[in-house]
C-alpha positions in Angstrom: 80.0 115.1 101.6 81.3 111.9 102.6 81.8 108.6 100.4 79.4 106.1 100.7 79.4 102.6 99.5 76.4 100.8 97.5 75.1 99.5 101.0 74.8 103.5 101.9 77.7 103.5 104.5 79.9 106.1 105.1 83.6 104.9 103.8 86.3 105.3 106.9 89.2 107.7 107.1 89.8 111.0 105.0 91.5 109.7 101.8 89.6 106.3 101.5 91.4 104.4 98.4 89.0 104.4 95.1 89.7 101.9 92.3 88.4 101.5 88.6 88.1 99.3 85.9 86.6 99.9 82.4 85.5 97.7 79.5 84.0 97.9 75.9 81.3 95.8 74.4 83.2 94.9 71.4 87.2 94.2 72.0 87.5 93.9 68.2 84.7 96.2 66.2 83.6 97.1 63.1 84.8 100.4 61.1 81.8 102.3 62.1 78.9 102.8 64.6 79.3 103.3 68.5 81.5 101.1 70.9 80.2 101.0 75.0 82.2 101.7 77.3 81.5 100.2 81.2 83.1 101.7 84.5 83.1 100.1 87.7 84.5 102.0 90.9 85.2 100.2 93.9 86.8 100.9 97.3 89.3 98.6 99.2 87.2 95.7 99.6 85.9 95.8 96.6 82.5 97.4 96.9 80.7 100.0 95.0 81.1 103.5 95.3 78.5 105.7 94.6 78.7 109.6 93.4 82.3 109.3 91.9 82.9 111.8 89.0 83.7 109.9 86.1 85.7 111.4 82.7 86.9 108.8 79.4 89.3 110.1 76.5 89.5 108.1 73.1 92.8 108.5 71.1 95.3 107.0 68.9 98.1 105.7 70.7 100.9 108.3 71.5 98.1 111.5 71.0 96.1 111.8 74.5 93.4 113.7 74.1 91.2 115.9 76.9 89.1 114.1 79.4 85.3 114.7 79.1 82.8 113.4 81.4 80.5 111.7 81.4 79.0 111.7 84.8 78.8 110.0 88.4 78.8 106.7 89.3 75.0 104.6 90.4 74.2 103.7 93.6 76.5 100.5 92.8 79.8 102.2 91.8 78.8 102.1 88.3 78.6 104.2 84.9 78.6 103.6 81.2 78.5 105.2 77.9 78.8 105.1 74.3 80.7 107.3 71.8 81.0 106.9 67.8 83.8 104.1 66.6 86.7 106.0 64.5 87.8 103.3 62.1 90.0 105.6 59.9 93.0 103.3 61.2 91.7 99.9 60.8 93.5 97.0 62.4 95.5 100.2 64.7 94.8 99.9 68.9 92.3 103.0 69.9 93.6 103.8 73.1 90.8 104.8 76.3 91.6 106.5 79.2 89.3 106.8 82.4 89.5 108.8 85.1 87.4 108.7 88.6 87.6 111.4 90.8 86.4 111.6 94.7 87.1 114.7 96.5 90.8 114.6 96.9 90.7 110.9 95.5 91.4 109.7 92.0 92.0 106.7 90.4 92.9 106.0 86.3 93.4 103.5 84.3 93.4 102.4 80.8 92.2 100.1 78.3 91.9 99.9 74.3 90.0 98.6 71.5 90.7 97.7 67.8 88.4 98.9 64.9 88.3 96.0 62.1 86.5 95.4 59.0 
C-alpha cells in the first residue's frame, strides 16, 4: 500500500519524508478532567497524509512511558484524542510524546502541558 496525500495521490519515491506536529486544548489546565490532544501529519510540502499509524505517551518529565495508539490519521493527515488530566504534580510540566509511523517511515515529536489549579 502506497501513501497517499489528502488530494488521493500516490506520494513519490520509496521512503517519502512524513512530518508531525501535536497540540493540546489547554497549554495550562485545571487539576482534573480530560486534556485533547491534536495531530497533524504532513509530507514534504506540507500536505496531509492519510492512513498514518498514530501512538501518544503521557509522563512526567525524565519517566517515558509506553506508546499506545490511538489510531490512523483522516483523509487530511489528521487525528485527535483525549485522555484523563493527572494533576497530582500541580504547577510540574506533563511531558507528551507522539509517534507516526508509515511503512518504514516514522516521524516523533514532543510537546507538554502544565496541570494548575
Amino acid at each position: 500500500a502506497s501513501l497517499k496525500d489528502s488530494t488521493g495521490a500516490a506520494l513519490p519515491g520509496t521512503d517519502p519524508l512524513i512530518k508531525i506536529s501535536a497540540s493540546v486544548s489547554a497549554p495550562i489546565s485545571g487539576s482534573s478532567g480530560r486534556q485533547k490532544l491534536f495531530i497533524y501529519v504532513t509530507d514534504a510540502q506540507n500536505v496531509g497524509v492519510a492512513g498514518v499509524t498514530v501512538s501518544y505517551s503521557v509522563h512526567p518529565p525524565n519517566a517515558p512511558r509506553p506508546l499506545t495508539a490511538i489510531g490512523q490519521t483522516d483523509s487530511d493527515g489528521f487525528i485527535a484524542t483525549t485522555f484523563a488530566i493527572d494533576g497530582s504534580n500541580l504547577g510540574q510540566l506533563v511531558i507528551i510524546d507522539v509517534q507516526a509511523v508509515a511503512g518504514t517511515v516514522n516521524a516523533s515529536t514532543q510537546i507538554a502541558y502544565r496541570p494548575w489549579h
